[in-house]
Structures are given as structure tokens and as C-alpha cells.
C-alpha positions as CSV (number, residue, x, y, z in Angstrom):
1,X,0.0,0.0,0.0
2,X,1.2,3.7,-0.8
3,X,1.0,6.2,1.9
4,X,0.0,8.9,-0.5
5,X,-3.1,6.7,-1.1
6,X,-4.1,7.4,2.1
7,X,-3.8,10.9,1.8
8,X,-5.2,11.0,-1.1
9,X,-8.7,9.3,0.5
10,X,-8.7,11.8,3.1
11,X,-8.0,14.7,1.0
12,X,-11.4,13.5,-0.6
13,X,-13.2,13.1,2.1
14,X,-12.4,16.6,2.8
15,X,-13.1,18.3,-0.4
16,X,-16.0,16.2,-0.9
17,X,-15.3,15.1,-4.5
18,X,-12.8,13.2,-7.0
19,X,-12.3,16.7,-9.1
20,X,-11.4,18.8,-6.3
21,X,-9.2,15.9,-4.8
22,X,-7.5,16.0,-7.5
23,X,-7.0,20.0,-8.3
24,X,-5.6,20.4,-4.3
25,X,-3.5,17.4,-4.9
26,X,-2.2,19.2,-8.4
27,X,-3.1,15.8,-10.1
28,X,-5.1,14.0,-12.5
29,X,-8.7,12.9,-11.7
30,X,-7.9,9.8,-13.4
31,X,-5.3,9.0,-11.1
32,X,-7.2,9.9,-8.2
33,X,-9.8,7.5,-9.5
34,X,-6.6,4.8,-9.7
35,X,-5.9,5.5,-6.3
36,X,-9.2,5.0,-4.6
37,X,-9.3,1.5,-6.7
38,X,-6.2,0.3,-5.4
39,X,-7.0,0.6,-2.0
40,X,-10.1,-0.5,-2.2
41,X,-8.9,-3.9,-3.9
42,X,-6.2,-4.1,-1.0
43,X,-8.9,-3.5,1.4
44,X,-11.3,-5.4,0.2
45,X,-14.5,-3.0,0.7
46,X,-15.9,-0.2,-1.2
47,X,-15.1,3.4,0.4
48,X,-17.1,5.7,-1.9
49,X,-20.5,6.1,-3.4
50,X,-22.1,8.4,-5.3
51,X,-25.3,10.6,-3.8
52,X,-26.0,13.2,-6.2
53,X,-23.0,15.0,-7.1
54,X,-20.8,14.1,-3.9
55,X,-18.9,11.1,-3.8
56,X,-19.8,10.0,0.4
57,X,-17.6,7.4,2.2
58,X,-19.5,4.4,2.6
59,X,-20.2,3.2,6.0
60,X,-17.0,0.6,5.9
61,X,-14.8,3.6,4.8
62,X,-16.0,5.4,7.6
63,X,-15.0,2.9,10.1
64,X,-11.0,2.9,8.5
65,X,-11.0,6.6,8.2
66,X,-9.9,7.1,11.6
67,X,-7.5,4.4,11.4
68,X,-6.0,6.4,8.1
69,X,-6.1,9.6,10.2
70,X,-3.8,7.9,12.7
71,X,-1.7,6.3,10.2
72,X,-1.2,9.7,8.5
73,X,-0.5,11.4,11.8
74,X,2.0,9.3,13.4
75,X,4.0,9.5,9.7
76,X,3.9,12.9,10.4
77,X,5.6,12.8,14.1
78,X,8.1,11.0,12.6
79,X,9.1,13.3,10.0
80,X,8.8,15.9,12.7
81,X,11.3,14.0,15.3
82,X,13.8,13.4,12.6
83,X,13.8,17.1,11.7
84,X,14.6,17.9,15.4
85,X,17.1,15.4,15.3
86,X,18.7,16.8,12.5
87,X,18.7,20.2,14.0
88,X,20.2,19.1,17.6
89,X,24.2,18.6,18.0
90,X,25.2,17.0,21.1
91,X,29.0,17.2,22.3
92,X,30.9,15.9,24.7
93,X,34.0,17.7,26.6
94,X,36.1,17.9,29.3
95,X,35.7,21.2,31.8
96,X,39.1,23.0,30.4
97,X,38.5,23.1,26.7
98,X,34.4,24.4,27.5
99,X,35.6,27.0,29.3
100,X,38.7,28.3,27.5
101,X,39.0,26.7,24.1
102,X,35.3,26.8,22.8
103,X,33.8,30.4,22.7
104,X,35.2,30.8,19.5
105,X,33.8,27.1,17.9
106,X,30.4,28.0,19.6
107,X,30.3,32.0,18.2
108,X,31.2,30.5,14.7
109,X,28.6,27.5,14.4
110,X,26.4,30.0,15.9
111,X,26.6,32.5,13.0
112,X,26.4,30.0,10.1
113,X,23.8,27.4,11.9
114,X,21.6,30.0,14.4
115,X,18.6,26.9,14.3
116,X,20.5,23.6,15.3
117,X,20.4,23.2,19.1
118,X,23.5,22.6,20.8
119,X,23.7,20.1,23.8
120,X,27.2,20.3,25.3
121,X,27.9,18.1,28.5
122,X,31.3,18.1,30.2
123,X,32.8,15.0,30.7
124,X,35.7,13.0,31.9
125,X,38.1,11.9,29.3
126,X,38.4,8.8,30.1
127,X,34.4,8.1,29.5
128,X,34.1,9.2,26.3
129,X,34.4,6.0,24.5
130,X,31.3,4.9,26.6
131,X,29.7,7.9,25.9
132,X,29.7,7.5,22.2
133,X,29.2,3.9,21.9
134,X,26.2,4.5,23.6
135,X,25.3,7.4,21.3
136,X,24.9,9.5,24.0
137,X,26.7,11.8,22.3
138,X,27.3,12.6,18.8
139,X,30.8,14.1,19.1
140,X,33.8,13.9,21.9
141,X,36.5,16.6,21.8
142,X,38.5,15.6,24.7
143,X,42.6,14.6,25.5
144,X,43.5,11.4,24.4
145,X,44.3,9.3,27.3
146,X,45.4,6.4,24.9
147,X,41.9,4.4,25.0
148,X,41.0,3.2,21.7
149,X,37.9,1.4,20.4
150,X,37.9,-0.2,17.2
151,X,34.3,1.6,16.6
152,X,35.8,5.2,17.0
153,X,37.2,7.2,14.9
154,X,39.7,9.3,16.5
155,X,41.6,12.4,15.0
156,X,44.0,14.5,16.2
157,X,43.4,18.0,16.9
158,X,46.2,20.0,18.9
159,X,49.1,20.1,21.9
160,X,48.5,21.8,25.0
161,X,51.6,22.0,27.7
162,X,50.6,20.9,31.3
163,X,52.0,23.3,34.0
164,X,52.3,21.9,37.5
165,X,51.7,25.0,39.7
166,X,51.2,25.9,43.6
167,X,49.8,29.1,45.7
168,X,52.9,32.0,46.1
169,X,52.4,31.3,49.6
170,X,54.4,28.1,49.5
171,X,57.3,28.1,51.5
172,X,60.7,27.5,49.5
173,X,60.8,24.0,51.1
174,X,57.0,23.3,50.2
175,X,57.2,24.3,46.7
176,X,60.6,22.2,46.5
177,X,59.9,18.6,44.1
178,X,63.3,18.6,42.8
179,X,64.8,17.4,46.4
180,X,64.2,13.7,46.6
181,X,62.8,11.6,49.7
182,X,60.0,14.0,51.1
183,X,56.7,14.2,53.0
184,X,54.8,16.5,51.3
185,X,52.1,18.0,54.3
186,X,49.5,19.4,51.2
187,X,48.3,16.9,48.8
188,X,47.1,17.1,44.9
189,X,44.0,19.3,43.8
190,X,42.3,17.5,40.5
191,X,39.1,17.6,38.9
192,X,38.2,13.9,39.2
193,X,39.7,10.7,41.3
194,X,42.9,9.3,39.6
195,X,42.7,12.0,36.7
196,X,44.7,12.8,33.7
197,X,46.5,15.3,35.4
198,X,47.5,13.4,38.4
199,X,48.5,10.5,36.1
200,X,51.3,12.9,34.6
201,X,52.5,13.8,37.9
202,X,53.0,10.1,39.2
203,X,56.1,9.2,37.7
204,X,58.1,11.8,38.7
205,X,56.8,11.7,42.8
206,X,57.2,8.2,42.2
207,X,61.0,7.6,41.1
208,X,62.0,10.6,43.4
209,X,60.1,9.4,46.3
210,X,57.9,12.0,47.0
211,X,54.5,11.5,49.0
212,X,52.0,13.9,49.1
213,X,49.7,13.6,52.0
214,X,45.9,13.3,50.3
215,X,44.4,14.1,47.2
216,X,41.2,16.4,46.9
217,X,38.5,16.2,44.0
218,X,36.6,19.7,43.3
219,X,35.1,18.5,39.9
220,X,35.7,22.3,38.6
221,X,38.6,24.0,37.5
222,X,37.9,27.3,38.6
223,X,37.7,25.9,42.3
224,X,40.9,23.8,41.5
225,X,42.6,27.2,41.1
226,X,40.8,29.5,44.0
227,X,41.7,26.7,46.6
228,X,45.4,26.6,45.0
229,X,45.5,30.5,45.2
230,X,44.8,29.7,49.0
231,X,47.9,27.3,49.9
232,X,45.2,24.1,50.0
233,X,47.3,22.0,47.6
234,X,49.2,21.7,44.5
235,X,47.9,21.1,41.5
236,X,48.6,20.6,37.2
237,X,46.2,21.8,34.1
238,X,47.0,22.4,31.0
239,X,48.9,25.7,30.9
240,X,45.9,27.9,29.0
241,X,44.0,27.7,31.9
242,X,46.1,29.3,34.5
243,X,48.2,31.8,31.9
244,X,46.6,34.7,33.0
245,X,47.2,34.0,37.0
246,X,50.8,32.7,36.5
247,X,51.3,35.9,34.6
248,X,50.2,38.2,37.6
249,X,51.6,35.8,40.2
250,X,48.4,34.6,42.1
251,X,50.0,31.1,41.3
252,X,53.8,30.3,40.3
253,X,54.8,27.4,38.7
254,X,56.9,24.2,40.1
255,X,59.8,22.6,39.2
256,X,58.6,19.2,37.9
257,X,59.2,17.0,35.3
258,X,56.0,16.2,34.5
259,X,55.2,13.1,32.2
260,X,53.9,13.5,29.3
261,X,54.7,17.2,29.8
262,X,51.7,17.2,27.1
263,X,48.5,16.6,26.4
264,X,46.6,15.6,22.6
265,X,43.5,17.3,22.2
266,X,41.6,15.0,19.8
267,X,37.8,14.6,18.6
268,X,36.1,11.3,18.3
269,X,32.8,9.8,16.7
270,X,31.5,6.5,16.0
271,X,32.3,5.1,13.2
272,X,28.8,4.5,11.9
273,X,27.1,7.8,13.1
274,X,25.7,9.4,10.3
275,X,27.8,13.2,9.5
276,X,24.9,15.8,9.3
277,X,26.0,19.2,7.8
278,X,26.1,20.3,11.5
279,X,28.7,17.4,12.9
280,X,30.8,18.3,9.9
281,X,30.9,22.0,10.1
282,X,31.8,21.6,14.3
283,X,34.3,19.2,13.5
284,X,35.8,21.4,11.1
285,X,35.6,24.5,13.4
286,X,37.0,22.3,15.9
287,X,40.4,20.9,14.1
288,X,40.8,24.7,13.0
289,X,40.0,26.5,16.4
290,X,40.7,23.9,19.4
């Protein structure tokens, strides 16, 4: 059965003939004739007789004309949720490259594509594989943490130095990691438990024995860099995030060899998500911008 048979019945039973069917549909009254056979032979019943001039529905075409009314309507939901699908991008990223790396991406896709709804959710870099596998998301731009799935596609997009830094307030003997065998009586600020950050830090505590006393999770980098401010620990980030206070002096930065002394800023789909014109045009304002 065609769907546009449907319509074309109720279309009919709306004008209340074959000839004005036809002229709203921009057709043929032939063809609507054809139409009305066809499903009539599929159905098995008549569904119009003539009184007077009129063409009526006959009683068994009024008892599936609500059934074609619902038919027709829920096509019509569909075609509505996939156009609000295709106009709804939904990203995924860590804290640090929202806050200080996507203004630009977001002002640009902005200007070009002012209808698509944009869904940005930050999260942790080593979840994003989940994320997208689950298609809970339709792009990740996050720092590779060296987690590959055979199902995403992975590209890289930039460098970013990590700076290991600490509050001014530190004492020379505090802020002193190049001095093996030590106590440390602060511990590590990051933005989740066993982070990418703390990861690049671990080697070098570890092969020059150095202990810090706890570790403290704030989930949000501007609190990760108020509490540093404040002497409550030490802490690493990539180095675009603190620039400005390094540069005045509310933080200074410590001697560590941090490894990697870098992080890879990469974006990520699945390899069978479908690229709207809206994935492509952020993931090209991404590689150029990020």
C-alpha cells in the first residue's frame, strides 16, 4: 500500500469530490480514480459512493478513516522528530577546553547554523568511548588518554603543555619537588579521582620518592585554582588555563618534570554515526580553532 493513497482518500473526504481531490493534490482525476481502486482492492470493501454530485464514504470507509487519520499522523511525528534530530548537536568535553578553548567554535557554528540546538555536556576523558558507543553523544572533543575502540574514529586536533603549579604562599621548602625523599604535608588538587592530570605527575613523585599527604577532587577548575590560590594544595592543568594567574603571580609554577609534559586534544565519533552538515561543520571548526 502507498502512503500517499491514504492521503489521497482523506483529501477527498475533505473536499468532498474526485475533481477537487484531484486539483488540491495538483493531479489528474484519473489518477485519483486509480488510487481510490487500489485501495479498495487491498482492502477489500468499497469506500465511496455516489449521492448526487458528492462522492460520500460508505459506511465501511467510515470505520477505517480514523485508522487512516492515525496512520497519516504518526508519519507525520516521525518526519517531525527526525527534523529535530537533524537540527540538535550534542557534544561531549572535558571542563578546560568548554571554558577556555570553545567560545570561538560556539560563536562561529552560531553564525552560520543559528537553528540547530546545541547540547554540550562536560565529561571526563576517560568516558568518552562509553559515551559514544552508547550514542549519547554525537561528538567527543577531549585529550586522548590512549583508550581506543575499534568503533571510533579518533583524529588529532592539537598540543597543549601541562604546567604543575602551587599558591605563592608556599614556603621554599614546600614548593621544592626537585629534592628527593619527602613528605609533602598538602596533597594534589584535580578535577576527578585518579585524573589525567594526576597520572602525569606520578612518575616523577614516584621515582623521586615523593609522597603527598591526600588528594582532593573539586570537579571544577575554577575551584581547583581558587583553593590553589589559597595554599590548600598543588595542582597541574593544562597551561591555558592558569596563563593569566601565572602571569600576575596569584599562582607560580613548580619545578617538575612532569610526564607527558603534554597533552593531545583529539575529537572522536562512532564510526557509523551518520555526519549531518552540523557534525561536519563543528568538526571542522573544531580541528581549526581547538
Amino acid at each position: 500500500m502507498e502512503l500517499h493513497y491514504l492521503r489521497t482518500l482523506k483529501v477527498i473526504t475533505e473536499s468532498g469530490s474526485f475533481a477537487e481531490a484531484a486539483e488540491k493534490l495538483n493531479c489528474t482525476r484519473s489518477t485519483v480514480t486509480f488510487q481510490v481502486q487500489q485501495l479498495e482492492k487491498e482492502f477489500g470493501l468499497p469506500l465511496f459512493e455516489k449521492i448526487g454530485k458528492k462522492m460520500r464514504l460508505t459506511q465501511e470507509g467510515k470505520t477505517i478513516l480514523p485508522y487512516v487519520e492515525t496512520i497519516l499522523s504518526s508519519y507525520n511525528q516521525i518526519l517531525i522528530c527526525g527534523e529535530a534530530g537533524a537540527n540538535k548537536l550534542r557534544i561531549a568535553v572535558p571542563e578546560s577546553l568548554l571554558t577556555y578553548r570553545f567560545q570561538p567554535i560556539i560563536r562561529a557554528f552560531r553564525e552560520k547554523m543559528p537553528l540547530v540546538d546545541l547540547e554540550i555536556q562536560t565529561q571526563s576523558c576517560y568516558s568518552m568511548n562509553r559515551i559514544l558507543l552508547n550514542d549519547d553523544a554525537d561528538i567527543a572533543i577531549h585529550y586522548d588518554v590512549g583508550q581506543r575502540d575499534s568503533n571510533i574514529f579518533c583524529k588529532t586536533l592539537a598540543e597543549y603543555h601541562l604546567v604543575f603549579f602551587g599558591s605563592p604562599l608556599l614556603s621554599d621548602a614546600e614548593g621544592d619537588f626537585s629534592t628527593p625523599n619527602q613528605i609533602k604535608a598538602f596533597g594534589f588538587i584535580d578535577i576527578e579521582i585518579d585524573g589525567l592530570y594526576r597520572h602525569s605527575l606520578d612518575k616523577m613523585l614516584s621515582e623521586r620518592n615523593i609522597t603527598l599527604s591526600n588528594d582532593m577532587v573539586l570537579g571544577s577548575i575554577a575551584a581547583i585554582i581558587q583553593c590553589t590560590k589559597m595554599r590548600l594544595g598543588v595542582s597541574a592543568l593544562p597551561a591555558f588555563t592558569v596563563e593569566k594567574e601565572l602571569e600576575s603571580g596569584e599562582l607560580r609554577p613548580l619545578d617538575a618534570a612532569l610526564a607527558p609534559n603534554k597533552i593531545t586534544a583529539v575529537c572522536s565519533y562512532h564510526h557509523h554515526k551518520r555526519l549531518s552538515p552540523a557534525m561536519s561543520f563543528f568538526l571542522e571548526l573544531a580541528e581549526e580553532m581547538i
